[in-house]
Each structure stands twice: as C-alpha cells, then as structure tokens.
N, C-alpha and C positions, 0 to 999 in steps of 0.2 A: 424097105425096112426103115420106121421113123432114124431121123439123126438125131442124136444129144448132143447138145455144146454144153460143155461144161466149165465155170470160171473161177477163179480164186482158188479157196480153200476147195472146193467139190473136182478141180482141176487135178490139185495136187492129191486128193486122197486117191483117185482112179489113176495117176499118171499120165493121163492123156485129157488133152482140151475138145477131142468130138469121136462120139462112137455110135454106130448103129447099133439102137437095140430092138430086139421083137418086141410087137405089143399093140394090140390095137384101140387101146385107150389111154391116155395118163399112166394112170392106177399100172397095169398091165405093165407098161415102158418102164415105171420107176420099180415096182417088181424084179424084174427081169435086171434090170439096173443093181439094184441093190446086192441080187444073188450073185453077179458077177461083181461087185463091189460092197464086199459087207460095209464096211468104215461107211460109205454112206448113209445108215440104217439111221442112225443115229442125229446124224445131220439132217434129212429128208424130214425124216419121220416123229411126232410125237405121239404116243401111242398107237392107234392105227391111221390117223389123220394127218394129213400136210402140216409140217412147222407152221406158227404163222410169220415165222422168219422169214420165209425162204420164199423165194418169188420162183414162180413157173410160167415160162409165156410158149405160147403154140403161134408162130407167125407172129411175133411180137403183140401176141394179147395175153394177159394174164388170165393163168386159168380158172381160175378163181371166179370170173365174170363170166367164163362161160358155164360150163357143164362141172365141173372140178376134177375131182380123181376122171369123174366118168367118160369125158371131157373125150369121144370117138377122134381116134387119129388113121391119115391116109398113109400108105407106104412112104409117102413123100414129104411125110408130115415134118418138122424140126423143130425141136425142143429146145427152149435156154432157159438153165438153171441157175439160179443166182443164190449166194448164201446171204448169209446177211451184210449189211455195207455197215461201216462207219470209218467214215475219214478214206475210206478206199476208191473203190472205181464202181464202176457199173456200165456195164454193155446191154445193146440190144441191138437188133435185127428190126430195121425198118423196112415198108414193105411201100415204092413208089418215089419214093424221098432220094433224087438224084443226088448226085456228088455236088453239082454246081450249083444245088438251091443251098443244099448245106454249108457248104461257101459260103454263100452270100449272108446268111442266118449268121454265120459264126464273125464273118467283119463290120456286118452291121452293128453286132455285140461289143466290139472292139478286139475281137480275137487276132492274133499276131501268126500270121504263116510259116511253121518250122520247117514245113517240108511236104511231100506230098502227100497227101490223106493225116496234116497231124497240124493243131492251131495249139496256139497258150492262150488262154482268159485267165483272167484273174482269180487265181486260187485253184486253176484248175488245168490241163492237159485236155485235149481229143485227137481221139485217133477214128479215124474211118477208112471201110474200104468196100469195095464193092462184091459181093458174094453169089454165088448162082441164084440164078432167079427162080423166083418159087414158077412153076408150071401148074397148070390146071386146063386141060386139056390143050388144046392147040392156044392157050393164052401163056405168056411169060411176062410174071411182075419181078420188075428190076427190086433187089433184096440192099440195102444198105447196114454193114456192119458197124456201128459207132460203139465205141468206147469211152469214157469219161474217168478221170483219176484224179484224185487230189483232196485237197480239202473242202472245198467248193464244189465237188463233184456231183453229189444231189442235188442242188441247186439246179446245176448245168444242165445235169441229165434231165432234168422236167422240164424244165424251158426247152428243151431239143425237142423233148417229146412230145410237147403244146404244140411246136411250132410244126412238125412236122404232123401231126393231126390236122394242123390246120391248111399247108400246103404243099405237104408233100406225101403221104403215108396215112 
C-alpha cells in the first residue's frame, strides 16, 4: 500500500507525519486520504483539481511533471505532500544522494556542523537522514530525507536540489 508523508500544516490536520493509504494513482491515494481526513479537503483541493499551492512528489518528482492526479502508483509507491512554504521549511525525499556527498555540498556552502544529520547556513537549518530504500525489483536505491527550515529555506532547498540532480539523485 502507497505511503504518505505528510508535513507542516497537512501533519498536524491528520495528526500523524506518514500513513499508508489505498490507491493506485494520485487521484485514488488523495481520495482515500481525504475520506479518512476531511480537514484536508480543503487544503489538497481547489474545486476538483490539485491546489496550485501544494506540492506532490512521487519518489521526489513532482507530480505535476508526470502524469498528475493520474499519475499510476506501485504498492511501494511514497508520497510527500507539501502545503504551502513561506518563511518555513520544506522536505523531500532524495533518491541516490548519500549522506557524505550531502556533507560535502553543505561545507563547501559554508554550512556549520550541529550534529549528526543537521548543518546551520545562513538563514537556514538542515536536517537529514537516511530512510529505506526505494526497492524495484532486486534493485535498492538508497532514499535521503532532507529537511530545510528557516528563512533562507527555499533558497537552500533548490540549491540542494540542483546539486543533488546534479550528483547525487
């Protein structure tokens, strides 16, 4: 059954940050999503169409670029739903982008080491860590969970996500 990761505001309306829900597309998951969470109806949705607030990535693609609602998911599929940012954070799900390149990306920036899986730049906080690996047959892609917060944080989070397009994910 796909997983949903759910962040911020979409976190706290469901009370939980990740649930399996049935559905073999998008469309289907957020469905199935919403009936077991009305409050998101509203959030998700502007009349029968996706917010264009609201980010949806399948394996850290937005779905949007792919297929959209229609957008066919595997049992093993995983969802992250984002509401809208400003001045807050933003996560994603990197898919090949180890720990120690992200390291390197993050000192080379001038990011300051607080601790394990967590840097400060300027204007901003990241947190990472390492999540199960997506599976596709006898293949396992190492999954990285990054986080970004602060005022700076879109900023940060693109650059993360250039760089990791570019060498690692």
């Amino acid at each position: 059954m796909p997983k949903v990761n759910l962040y911020a505001t979409f976190r706290d309306l469901a009370g939980k940050s990740q649930l399996e829900v049935p559905g073999a597309t998008v469309e289907e998951v957020l469905a199935n999503l919403v009936r077991a969470y009305p409050a998101l109806k509203e959030e998700l949705f502007e009349g029968e169409g996706l917010a264009e607030r609201v980010s949806v990535f399948l394996e850290g693609r937005d779905v949007r670029y792919l297929q959209g609602l229609a957008t066919p998911l595997s049992p093993e599929a995983t969802l992250d739903l984002f509401p809208p940012v400003a001045g807050g954070g933003l996560a994603q799900t990197f898919g090949a982008l180890p720990p120690w390149l992200l390291e390197r990306y993050l000192e080379e920036w001038g990011g300051v080491k607080e601790g394990e899986g967590a840097y400060r730049l300027p204007g901003a906080r990241v947190r990472f860590r390492e999540v199960e690996p997506l599976r596709v047959g006898s293949l396992a892609i190492p999954q990285l969970q990054v986080e970004v917060e602060g005022e700076a944080a879109e900023a940060w989070f693109h650059r993360i996500a250039f760089a990791a397009s570019r060498g690692g994910g």
